[in-house]
PANU-226696 format. One record per residue (C-alpha): residue in three letters; chain; x, y, z. Coordinates in pm, 1 decimal. Layout:
// PANU-226696
<node aa="Ala" ch="A" X="X" Y="Y" Z="Z"/>
...
// end
This chain:
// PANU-226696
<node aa="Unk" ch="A" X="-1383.3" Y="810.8" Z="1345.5"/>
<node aa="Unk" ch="A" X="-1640.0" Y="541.9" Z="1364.2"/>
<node aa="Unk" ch="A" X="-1682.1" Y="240.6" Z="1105.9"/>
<node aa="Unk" ch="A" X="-1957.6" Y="18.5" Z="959.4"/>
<node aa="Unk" ch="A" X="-1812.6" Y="-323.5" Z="963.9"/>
<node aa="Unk" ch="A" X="-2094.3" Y="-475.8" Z="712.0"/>
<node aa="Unk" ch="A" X="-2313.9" Y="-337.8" Z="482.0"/>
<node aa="Unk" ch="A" X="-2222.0" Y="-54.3" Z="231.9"/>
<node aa="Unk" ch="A" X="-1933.8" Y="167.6" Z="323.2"/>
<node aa="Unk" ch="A" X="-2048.0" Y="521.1" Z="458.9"/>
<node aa="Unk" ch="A" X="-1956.7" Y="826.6" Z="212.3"/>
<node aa="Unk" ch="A" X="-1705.9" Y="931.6" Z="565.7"/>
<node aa="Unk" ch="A" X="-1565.4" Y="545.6" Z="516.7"/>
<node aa="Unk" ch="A" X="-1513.3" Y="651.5" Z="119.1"/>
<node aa="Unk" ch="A" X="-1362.1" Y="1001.0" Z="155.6"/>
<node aa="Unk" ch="A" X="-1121.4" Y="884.7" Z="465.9"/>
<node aa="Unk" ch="A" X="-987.3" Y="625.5" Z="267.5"/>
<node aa="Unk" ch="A" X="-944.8" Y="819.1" Z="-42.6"/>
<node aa="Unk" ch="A" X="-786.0" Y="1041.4" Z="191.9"/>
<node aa="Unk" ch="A" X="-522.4" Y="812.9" Z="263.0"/>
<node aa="Unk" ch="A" X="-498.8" Y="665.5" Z="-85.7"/>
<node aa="Unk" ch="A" X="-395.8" Y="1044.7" Z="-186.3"/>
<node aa="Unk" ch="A" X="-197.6" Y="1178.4" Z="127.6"/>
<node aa="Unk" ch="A" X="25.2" Y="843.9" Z="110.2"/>
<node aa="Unk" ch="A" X="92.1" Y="865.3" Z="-269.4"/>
<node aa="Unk" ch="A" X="156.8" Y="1253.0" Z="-228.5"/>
<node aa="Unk" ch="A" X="404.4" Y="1168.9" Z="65.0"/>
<node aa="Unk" ch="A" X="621.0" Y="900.9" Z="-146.7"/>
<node aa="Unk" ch="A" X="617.8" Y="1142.5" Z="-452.9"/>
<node aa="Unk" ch="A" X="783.4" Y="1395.0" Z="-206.6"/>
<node aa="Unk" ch="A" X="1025.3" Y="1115.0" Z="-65.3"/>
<node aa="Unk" ch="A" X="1126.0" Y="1062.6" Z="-423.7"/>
<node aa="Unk" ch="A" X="1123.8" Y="1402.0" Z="-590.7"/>
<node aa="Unk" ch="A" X="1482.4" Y="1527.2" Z="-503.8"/>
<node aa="Unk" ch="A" X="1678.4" Y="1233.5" Z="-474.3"/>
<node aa="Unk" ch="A" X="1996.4" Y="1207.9" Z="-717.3"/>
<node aa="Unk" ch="A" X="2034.9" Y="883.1" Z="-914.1"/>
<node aa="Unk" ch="A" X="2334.3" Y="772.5" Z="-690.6"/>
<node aa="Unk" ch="A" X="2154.1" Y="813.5" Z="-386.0"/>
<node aa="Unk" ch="A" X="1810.9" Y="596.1" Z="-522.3"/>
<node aa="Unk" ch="A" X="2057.3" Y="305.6" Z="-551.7"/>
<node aa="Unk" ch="A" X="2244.5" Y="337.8" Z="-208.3"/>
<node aa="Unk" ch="A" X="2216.5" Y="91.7" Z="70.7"/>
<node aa="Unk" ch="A" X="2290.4" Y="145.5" Z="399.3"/>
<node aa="Unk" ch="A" X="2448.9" Y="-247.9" Z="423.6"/>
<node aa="Unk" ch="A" X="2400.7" Y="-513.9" Z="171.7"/>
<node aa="Unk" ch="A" X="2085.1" Y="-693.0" Z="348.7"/>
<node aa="Unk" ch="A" X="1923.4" Y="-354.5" Z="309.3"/>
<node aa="Unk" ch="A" X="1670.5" Y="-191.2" Z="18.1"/>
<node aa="Unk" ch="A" X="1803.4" Y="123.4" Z="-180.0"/>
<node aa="Unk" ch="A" X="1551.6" Y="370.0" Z="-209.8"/>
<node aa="Unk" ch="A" X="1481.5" Y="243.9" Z="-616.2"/>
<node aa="Unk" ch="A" X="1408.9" Y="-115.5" Z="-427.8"/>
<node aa="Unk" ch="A" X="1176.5" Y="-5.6" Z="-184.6"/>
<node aa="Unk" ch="A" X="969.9" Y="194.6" Z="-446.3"/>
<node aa="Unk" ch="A" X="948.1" Y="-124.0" Z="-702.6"/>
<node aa="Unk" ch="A" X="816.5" Y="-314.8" Z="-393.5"/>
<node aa="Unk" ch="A" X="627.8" Y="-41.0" Z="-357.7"/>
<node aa="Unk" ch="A" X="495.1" Y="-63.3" Z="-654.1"/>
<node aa="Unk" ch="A" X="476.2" Y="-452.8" Z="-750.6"/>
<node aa="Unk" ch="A" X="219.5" Y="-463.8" Z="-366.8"/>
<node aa="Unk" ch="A" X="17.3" Y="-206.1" Z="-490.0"/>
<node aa="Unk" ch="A" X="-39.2" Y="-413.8" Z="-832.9"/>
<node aa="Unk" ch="A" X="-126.4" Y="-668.3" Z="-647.4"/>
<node aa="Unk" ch="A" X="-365.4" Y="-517.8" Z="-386.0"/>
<node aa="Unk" ch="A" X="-546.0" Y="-337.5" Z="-729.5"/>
<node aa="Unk" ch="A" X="-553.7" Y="-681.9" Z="-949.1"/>
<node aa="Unk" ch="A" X="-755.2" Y="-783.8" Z="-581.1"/>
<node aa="Unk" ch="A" X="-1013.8" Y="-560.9" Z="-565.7"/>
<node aa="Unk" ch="A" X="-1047.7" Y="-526.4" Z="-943.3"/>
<node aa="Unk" ch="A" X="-1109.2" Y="-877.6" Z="-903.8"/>
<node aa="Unk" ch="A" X="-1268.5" Y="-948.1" Z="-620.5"/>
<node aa="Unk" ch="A" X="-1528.5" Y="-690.3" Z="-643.4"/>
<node aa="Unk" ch="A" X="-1666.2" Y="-829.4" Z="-945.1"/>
<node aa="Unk" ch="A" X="-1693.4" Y="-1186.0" Z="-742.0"/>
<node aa="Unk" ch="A" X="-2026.2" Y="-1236.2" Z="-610.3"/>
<node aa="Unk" ch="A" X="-2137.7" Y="-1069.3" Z="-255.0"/>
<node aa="Unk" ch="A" X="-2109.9" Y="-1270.2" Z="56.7"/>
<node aa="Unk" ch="A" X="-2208.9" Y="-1112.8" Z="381.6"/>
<node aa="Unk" ch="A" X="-2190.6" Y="-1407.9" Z="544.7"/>
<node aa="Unk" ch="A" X="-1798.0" Y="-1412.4" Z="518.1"/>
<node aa="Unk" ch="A" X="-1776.7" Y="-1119.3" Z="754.3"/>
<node aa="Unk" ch="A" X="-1736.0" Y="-1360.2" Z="1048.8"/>
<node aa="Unk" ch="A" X="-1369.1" Y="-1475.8" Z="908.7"/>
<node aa="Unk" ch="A" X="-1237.5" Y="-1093.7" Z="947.1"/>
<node aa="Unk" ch="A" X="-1084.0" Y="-1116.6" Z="1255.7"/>
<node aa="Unk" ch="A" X="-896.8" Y="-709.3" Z="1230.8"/>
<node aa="Unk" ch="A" X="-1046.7" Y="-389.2" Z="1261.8"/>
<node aa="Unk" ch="A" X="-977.3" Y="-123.9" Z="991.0"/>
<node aa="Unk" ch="A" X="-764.5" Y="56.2" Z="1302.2"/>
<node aa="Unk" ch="A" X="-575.9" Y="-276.2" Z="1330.4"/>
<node aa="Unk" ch="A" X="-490.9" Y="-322.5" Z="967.7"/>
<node aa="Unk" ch="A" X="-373.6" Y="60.4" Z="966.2"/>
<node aa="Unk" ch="A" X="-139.3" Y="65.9" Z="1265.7"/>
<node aa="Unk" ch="A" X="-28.8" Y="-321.2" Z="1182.0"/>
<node aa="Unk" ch="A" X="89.7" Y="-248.2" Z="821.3"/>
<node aa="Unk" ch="A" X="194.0" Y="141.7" Z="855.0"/>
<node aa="Unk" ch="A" X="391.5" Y="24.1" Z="1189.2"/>
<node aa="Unk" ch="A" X="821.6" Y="-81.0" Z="1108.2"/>
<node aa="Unk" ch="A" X="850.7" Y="-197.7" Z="1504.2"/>
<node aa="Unk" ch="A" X="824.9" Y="-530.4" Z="1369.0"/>
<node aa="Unk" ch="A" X="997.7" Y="-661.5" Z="1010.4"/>
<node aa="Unk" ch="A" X="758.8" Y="-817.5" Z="764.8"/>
<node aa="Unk" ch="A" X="970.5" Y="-1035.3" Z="460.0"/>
<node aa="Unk" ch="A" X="812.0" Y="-913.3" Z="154.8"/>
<node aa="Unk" ch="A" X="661.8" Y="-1238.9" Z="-82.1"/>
<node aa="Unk" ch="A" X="797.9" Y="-1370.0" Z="-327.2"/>
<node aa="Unk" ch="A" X="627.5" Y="-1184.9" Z="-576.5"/>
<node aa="Unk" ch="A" X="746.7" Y="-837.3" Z="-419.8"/>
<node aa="Unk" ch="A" X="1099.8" Y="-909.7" Z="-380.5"/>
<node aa="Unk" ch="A" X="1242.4" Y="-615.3" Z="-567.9"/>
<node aa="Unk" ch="A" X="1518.9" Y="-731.6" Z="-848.0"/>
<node aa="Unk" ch="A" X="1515.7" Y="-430.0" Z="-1088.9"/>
<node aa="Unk" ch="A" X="1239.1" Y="-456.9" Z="-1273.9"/>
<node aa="Unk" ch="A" X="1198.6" Y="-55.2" Z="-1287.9"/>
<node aa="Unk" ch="A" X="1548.3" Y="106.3" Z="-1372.6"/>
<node aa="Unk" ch="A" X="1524.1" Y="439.2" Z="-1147.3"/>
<node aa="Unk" ch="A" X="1261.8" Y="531.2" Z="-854.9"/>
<node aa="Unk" ch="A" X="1072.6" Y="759.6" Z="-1118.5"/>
<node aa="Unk" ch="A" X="966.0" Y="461.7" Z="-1324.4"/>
<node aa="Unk" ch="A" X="825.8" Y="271.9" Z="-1088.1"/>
<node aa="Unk" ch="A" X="665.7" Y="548.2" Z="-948.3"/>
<node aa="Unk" ch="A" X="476.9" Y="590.6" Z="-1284.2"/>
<node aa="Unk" ch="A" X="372.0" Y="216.4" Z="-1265.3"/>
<node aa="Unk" ch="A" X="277.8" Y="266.3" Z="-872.3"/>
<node aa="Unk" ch="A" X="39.2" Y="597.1" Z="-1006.4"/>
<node aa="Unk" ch="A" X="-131.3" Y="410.2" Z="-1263.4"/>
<node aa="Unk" ch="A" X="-218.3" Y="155.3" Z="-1037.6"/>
<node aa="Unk" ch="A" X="-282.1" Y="402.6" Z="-763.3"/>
<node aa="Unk" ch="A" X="-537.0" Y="595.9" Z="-988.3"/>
<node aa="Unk" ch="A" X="-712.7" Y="300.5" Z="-1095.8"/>
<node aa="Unk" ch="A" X="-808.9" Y="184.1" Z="-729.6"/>
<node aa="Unk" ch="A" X="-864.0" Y="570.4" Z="-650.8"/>
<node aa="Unk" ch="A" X="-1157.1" Y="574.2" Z="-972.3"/>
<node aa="Unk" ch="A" X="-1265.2" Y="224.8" Z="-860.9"/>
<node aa="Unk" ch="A" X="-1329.2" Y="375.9" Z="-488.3"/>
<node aa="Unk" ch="A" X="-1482.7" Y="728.1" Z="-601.6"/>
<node aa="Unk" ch="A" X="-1760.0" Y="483.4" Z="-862.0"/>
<node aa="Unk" ch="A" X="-1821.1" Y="199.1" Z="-655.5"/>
<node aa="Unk" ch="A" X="-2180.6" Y="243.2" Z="-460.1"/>
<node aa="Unk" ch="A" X="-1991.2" Y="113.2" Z="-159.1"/>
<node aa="Unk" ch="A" X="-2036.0" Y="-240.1" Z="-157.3"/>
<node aa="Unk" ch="A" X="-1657.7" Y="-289.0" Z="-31.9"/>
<node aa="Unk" ch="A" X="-1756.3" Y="-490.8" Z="289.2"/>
<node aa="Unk" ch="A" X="-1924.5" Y="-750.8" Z="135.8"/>
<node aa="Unk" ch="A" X="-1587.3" Y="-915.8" Z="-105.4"/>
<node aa="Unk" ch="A" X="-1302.1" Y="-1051.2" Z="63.4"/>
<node aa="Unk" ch="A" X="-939.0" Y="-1135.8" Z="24.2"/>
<node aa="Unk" ch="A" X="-686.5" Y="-1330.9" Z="221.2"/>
<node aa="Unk" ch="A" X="-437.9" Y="-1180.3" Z="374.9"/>
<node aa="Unk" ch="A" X="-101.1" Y="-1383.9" Z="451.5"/>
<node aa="Unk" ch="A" X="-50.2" Y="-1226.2" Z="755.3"/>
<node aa="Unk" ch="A" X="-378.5" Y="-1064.4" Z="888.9"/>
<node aa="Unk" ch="A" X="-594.3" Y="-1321.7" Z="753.2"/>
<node aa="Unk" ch="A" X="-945.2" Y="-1262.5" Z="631.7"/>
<node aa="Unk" ch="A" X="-982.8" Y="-850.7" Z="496.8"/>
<node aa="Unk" ch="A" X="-1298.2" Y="-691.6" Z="313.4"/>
<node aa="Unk" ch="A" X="-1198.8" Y="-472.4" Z="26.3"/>
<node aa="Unk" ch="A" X="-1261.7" Y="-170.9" Z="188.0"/>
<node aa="Unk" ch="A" X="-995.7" Y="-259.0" Z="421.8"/>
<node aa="Unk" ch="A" X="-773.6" Y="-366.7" Z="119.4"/>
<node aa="Unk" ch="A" X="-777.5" Y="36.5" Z="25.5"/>
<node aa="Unk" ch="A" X="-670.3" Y="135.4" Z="390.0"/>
<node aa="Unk" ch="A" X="-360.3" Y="-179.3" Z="362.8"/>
<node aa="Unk" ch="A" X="-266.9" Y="-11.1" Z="23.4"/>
<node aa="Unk" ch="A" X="-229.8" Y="341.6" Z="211.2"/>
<node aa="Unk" ch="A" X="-97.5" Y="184.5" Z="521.5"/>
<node aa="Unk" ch="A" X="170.4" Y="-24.4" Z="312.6"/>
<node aa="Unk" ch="A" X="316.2" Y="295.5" Z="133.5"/>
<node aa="Unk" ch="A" X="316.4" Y="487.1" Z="441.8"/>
<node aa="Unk" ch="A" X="598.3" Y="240.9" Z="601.0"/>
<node aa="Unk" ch="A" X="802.5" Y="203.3" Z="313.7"/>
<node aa="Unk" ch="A" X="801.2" Y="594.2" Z="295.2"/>
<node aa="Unk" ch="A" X="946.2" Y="555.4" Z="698.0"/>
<node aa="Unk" ch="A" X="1166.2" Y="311.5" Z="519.0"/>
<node aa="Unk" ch="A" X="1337.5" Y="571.7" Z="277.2"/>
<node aa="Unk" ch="A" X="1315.1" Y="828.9" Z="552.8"/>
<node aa="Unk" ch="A" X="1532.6" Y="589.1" Z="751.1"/>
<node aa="Unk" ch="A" X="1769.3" Y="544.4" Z="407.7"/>
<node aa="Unk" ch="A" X="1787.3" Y="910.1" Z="380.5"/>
<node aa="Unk" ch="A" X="1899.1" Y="996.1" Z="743.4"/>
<node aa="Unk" ch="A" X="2161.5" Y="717.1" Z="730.3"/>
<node aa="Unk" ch="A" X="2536.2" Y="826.1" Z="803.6"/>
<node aa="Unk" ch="A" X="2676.1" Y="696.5" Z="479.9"/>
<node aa="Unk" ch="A" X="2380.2" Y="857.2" Z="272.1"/>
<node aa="Unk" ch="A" X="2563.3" Y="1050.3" Z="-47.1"/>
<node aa="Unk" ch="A" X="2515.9" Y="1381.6" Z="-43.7"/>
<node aa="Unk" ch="A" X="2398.7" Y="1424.0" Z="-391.9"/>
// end
């Protein structure tokens, strides 16, 4: 698929990423669906997330990615700012979904039991997820012109914050999926 990389995102650019948006929320809602409440709190060592931790990072990102473009959309236009994006929306994508190489979460979504079970921060993740998804489906498409910083790939346009917030749930669904399959994983 081919993308714009200024100007107003094309209605393919909208319905792709809505795509994803959808796909990667109905993907953790499976992940999460028929675990037991003793295996949402195992660990496979002590350094590692349980599967409740991963989905309150989960969750506490996508807040912040939303409160970003909520914000940042209603910030004045600047086309002139698409010289500091440095990524392609390919590159965000396979950088973010990718677990070759470990990313320490900030500060902010360190995970230390704000939601008590997977289930409620699920709820929290969907409210946020619906409110980017309604943002995306009303805004005319002016996603390429407002910005946000990103700590790792730098400079992103908010159309490329959507495909992050897909991307981001997508590894942390690899990352239960690696939880489940572990040896010491309870059986129920």
């Amino acid at each position: 698929m081919s993308f714009t990389t200024s100007g107003l995102i094309t209605e393919a650019e909208r319905t792709y990423a809505l795509d994803l948006l959808q796909e990667s929320r109905e993907r953790l809602h499976q992940l999460l669906a028929t675990v037991s409440p003793t295996q949402e709190i195992y660990k496979p060592n002590p350094n590692r997330w349980s599967i409740t931790e991963c989905a309150e990072h989960i969750t506490l990102v996508e807040t912040g990615l939303a409160n970003v473009v909520q914000t940042e959309i209603t910030a004045p236009s600047d086309p002139a700012r698409r010289s500091e994006i440095r990524v392609s929306d390919v590159d965000v994508l396979k950088a973010v979904r990718s677990r070759k190489i470990p990313i320490t979460a900030p500060g902010f979504a360190v995970p230390t039991g704000r939601f008590s079970t997977s289930a409620a921060a699920l709820q929290a993740f969907d409210d946020q997820r619906d409110t980017v998804i309604q943002l995306l489906q009303t805004e005319p498409g002016n996603l390429r012109t407002h910005y946000f910083v990103h700590r790792q790939l730098g400079t992103l346009d908010l159309y490329q914050a959507t495909l992050l917030m897909a991307a981001h749930v997508f590894r942390h669904c690899k990352q239960i999926e690696e939880i489940k399959t572990d040896t010491g994983f309870p059986v129920a």
